[in-house]
C-alpha positions as CSV (number, residue, x, y, z in Angstrom):
1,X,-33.3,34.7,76.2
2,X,-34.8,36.8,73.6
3,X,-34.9,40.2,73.6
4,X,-37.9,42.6,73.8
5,X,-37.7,43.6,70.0
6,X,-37.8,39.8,68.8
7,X,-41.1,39.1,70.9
8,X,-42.7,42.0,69.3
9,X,-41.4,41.5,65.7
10,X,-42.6,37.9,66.2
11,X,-46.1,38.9,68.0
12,X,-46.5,41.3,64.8
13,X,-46.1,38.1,62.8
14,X,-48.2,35.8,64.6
15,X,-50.9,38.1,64.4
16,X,-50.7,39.0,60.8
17,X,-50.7,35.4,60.0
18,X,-53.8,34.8,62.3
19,X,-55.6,37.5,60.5
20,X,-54.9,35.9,57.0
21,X,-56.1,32.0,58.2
22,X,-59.0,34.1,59.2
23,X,-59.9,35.8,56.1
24,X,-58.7,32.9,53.4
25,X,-61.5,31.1,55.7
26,X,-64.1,33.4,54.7
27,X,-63.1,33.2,51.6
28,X,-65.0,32.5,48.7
29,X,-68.7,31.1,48.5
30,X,-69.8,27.5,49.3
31,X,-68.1,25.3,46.3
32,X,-69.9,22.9,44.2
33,X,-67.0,20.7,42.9
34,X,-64.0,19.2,44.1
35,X,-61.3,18.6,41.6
36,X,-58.2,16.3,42.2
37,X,-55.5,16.6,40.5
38,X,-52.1,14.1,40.6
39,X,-49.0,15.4,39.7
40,X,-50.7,18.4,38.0
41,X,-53.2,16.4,36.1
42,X,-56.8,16.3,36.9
43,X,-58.0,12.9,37.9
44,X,-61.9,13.6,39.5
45,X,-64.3,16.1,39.3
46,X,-66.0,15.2,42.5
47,X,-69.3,16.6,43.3
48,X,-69.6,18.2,47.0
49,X,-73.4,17.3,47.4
50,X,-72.8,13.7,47.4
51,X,-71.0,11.5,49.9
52,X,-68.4,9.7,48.8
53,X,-64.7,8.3,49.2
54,X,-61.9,8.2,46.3
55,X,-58.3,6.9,47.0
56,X,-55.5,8.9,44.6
57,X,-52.0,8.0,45.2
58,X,-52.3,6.6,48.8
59,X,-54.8,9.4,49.9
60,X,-58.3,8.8,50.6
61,X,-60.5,11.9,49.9
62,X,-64.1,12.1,51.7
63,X,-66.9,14.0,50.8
64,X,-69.6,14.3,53.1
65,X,-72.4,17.0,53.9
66,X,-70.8,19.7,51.2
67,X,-67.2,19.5,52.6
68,X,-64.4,17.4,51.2
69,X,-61.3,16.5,53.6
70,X,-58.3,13.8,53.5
71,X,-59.2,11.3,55.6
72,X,-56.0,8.9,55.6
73,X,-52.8,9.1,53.7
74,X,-49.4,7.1,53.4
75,X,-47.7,10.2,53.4
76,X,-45.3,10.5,56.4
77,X,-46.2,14.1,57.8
78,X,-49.9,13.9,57.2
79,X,-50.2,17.5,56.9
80,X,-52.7,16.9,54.5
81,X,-55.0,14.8,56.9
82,X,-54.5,17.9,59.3
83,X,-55.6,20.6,56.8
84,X,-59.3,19.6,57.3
85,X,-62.5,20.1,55.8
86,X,-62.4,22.3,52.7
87,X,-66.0,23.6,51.3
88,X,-65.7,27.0,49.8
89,X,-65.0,28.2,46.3
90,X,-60.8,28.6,46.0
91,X,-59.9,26.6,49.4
92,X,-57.1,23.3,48.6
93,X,-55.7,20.7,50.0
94,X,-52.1,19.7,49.2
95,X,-50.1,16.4,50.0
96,X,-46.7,17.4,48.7
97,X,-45.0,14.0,49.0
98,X,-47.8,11.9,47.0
99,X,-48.4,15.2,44.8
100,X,-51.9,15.5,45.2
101,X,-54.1,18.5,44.8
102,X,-57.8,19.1,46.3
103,X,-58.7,22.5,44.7
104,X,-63.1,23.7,45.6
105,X,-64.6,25.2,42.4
106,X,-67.8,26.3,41.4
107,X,-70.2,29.2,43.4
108,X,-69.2,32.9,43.9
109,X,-65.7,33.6,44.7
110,X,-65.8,36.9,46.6
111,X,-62.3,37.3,45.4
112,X,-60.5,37.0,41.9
113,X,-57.6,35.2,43.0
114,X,-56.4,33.1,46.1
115,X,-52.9,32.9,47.3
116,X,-51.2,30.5,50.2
């Protein structure tokens, strides 16, 4: 059983971590471009404004109505198909195991920088 001081330490941490998801979410303006890169080298400069599907290294990027997502993969956790829709200006999307890269570009980043 744990013990009062772990729950809070890990409430504290929970909370902190909900607080960052919710401003890297607001993050940024609405992008115009999403660029793919494979093993660190770009591949497509996609536009977001029209629809569209590209397969890179068993991952099949959509682009519909200004958002850009993974929509299948080959990978085996598919954490990229679970990151979602991606739209503003400094938002990715990683596949680690087929190394591949969905970084949004373009518009007003509200910030100078954007960590994960």
């Amino acid at each position: 059983m744990p013990k009062k001081k772990e729950c809070w330490t890990l409430a504290v941490i929970v909370g902190l971590l909900a607080l960052c998801c919710a401003a890297v979410s607001r993050l940024g303006a609405a992008g115009k471009t999403a660029v793919v890169y494979e093993n660190g080298v770009c591949m497509a400069r996609l536009p977001l404004s029209a629809d569209q599907q590209l397969t890179v290294s068993g991952n099949t990027i959509q682009i519909r109505d200004g958002a850009c997502c993974v929509l299948r993969a080959d990978c085996p956790d598919q954490r990229c198909v679970h990151q979602g829709w991606a739209s503003r200006t400094g938002q990715c999307i990683v596949c680690l195991p087929n190394r591949v890269m969905i970084q949004i570009e373009g518009g007003n980043a509200d910030a100078d920088t954007v960590s994960y």
